[in-house]
C-alpha positions in Angstrom: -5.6 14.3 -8.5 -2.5 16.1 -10.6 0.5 14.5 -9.6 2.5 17.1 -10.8 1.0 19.7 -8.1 1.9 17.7 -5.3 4.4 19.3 -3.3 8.1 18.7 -3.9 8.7 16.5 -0.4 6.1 14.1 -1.2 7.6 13.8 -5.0 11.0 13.3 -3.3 9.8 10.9 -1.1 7.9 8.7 -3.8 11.2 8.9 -6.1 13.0 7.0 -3.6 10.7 3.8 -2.7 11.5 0.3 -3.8 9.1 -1.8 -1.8 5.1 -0.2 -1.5 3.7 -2.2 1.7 0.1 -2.3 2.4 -2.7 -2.6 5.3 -5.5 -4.6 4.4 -8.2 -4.0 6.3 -9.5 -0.7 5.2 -6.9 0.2 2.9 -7.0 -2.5 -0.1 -10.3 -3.4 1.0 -13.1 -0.3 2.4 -12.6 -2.1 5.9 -15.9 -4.2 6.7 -15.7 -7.7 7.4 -18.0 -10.2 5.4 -19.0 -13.8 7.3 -21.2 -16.1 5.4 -23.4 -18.0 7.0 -20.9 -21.2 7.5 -18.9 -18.5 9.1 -16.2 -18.1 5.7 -14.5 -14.8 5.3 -14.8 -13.0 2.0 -13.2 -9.5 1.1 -13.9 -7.5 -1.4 -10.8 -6.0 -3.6 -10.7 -2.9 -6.0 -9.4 -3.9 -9.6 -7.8 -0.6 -10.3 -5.5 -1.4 -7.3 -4.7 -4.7 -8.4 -3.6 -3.3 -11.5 -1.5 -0.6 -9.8 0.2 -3.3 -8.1 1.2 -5.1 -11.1 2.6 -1.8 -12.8 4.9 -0.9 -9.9 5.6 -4.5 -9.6 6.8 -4.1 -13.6 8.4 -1.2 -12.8 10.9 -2.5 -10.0 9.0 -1.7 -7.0 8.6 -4.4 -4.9 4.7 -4.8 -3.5 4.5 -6.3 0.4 1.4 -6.7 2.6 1.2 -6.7 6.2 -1.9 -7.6 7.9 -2.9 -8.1 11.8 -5.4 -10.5 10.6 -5.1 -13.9 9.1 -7.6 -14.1 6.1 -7.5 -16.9 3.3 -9.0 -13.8 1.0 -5.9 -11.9 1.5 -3.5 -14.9 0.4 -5.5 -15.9 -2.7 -5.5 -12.0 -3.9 -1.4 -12.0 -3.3 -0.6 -15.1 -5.0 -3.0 -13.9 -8.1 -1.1 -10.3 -8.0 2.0 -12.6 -7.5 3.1 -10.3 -4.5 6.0 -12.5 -2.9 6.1 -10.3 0.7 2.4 -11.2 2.1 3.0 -11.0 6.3 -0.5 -11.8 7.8 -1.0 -12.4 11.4 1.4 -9.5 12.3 0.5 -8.0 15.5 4.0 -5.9 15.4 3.2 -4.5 12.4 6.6 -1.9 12.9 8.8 -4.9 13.2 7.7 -6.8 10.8 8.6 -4.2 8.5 11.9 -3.7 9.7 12.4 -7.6 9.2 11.4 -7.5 5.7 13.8 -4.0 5.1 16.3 -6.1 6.3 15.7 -8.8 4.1 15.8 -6.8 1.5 18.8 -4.6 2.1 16.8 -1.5 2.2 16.7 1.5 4.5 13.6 2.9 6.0 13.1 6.2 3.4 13.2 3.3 0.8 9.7 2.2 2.2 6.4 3.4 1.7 3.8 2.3 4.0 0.1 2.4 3.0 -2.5 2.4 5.7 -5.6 3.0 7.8 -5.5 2.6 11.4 -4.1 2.5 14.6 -1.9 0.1 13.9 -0.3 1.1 11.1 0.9 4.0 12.8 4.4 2.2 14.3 5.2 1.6 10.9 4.0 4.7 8.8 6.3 6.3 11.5 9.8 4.8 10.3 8.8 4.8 6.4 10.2 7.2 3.9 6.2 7.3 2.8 3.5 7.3 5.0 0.4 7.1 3.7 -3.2 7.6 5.1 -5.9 6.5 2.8 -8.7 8.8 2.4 -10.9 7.2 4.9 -8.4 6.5 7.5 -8.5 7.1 11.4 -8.0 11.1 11.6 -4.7 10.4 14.1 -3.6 8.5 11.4 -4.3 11.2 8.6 -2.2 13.7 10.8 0.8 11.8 11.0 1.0 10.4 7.2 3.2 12.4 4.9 0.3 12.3 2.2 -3.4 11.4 2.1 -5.0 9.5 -0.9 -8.3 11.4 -2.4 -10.2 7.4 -2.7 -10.9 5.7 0.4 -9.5 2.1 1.2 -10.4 -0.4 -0.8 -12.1 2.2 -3.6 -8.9 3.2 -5.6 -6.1 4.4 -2.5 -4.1 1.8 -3.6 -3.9 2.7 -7.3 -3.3 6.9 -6.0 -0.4 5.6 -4.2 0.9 3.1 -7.1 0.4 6.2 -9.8 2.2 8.7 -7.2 5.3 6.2 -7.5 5.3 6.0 -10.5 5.1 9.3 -11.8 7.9 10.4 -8.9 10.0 7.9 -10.6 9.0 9.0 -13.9 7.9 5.9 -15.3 4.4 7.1 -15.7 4.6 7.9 -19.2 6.3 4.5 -20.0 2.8 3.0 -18.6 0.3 5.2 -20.5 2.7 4.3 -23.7 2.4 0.7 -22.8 -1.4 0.6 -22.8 -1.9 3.0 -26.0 
C-alpha cells in the first residue's frame, strides 16, 4: 500500500480525523467466534493493530470502539491499549457514535469509522471516513470512502492507523521514533 498514491479526497479526509472508532467483530478481529468448552469467549487480536492504536493514540487521535456484542475479550484488549471510548452492547451503533461526537465536541467529518458489516453501515454513513476492511460485506465495501488491502483482524486496523497518520503528516515522526 503507498499512501502517497491514494487519491487526494481520501488524504483530505484522513487529515481531518481526531477520534478512529472501530467494529470488532470482523474488523479488529477476522470475525469468527471462539467458545471453549465451558462456553468462555476468546478473540483473537492482530499485534500490528494494537500498535497502530497506540501510535495514533500518541499522536492525538483519539481510538473508540463500538461493538453490538458484549465480550470480556474486547474490554481486556481496550484497557491494555488504554482506549478510554470502548461502547459494547450497542445495537444503535449510528447513535452511539453521535453520543460520543457529542461528548467530545466533534463534528461528523472529524470521525473515521472502521468496519465490516451490516451494521456498521448507519455509522460509516455520517463519518468523515468510512472504512470497509478488506473482507467486509460487499454493500458495505460500496458505500465506504476507502477499503483496507488486509482483512479484519489481519492488519486493517494498522492500514487505517498508518493512513492517518501519514494524512496528518506525522508518519515520518513514527518511523524516526522507532529508528
Amino acid at each position: 500500500m503507498y499512501l502517497a498514491d491514494l487519491p487526494a479526497d481520501i488524504l483530505a479526509r484522513a487529515a481531518r480525523i481526531k477520534v478512529a472508532v472501530f467494529d470488532v467483530d470482523g474488523t479488529l478481529t477476522d470475525g469468527r467466534l471462539w467458545f471453549g468448552e465451558d462456553g468462555h469467549e476468546t478473540k483473537v487480536f492482530h499485534v500490528h493493530d494494537g500498535l497502530g492504536l497506540k501510535q495514533l493514540q500518541a499522536n492525538g487521535v483519539q481510538v473508540a470502539i463500538i461493538s453490538a456484542r458484549i465480550s470480556h475479550p474486547v474490554a481486556v484488549r481496550a484497557e491494555e491499549l488504554d482506549i478510554a471510548h470502548v461502547y459494547q452492547g450497542q445495537s444503535d451503533k449510528r447513535a452511539c457514535l453521535v453520543e460520543l461526537l457529542d461528548a467530545l465536541q466533534l463534528a461528523p467529518d472529524q470521525a473515521a469509522f472502521v468496519g465490516d458489516d451490516l451494521p456498521d453501515l448507519p455509522p460509516m454513513n455520517i463519518a468523515g471516513l468510512a472504512v470497509a476492511v478488506a473482507n467486509a460485506h460487499p454493500w458495505v465495501a460500496e458505500k465506504a470512502h476507502w477499503q483496507t488491502s488486509r482483512s479484519g483482524g489481519m492488519g486493517a486496523a494498522r492500514e487505517v492507523c498508518d493512513l492517518i497518520l501519514f494524512a496528518q503528516g506525522k508518519s515520518d515522526a513514527e518511523r524516526e521514533r522507532w529508528q
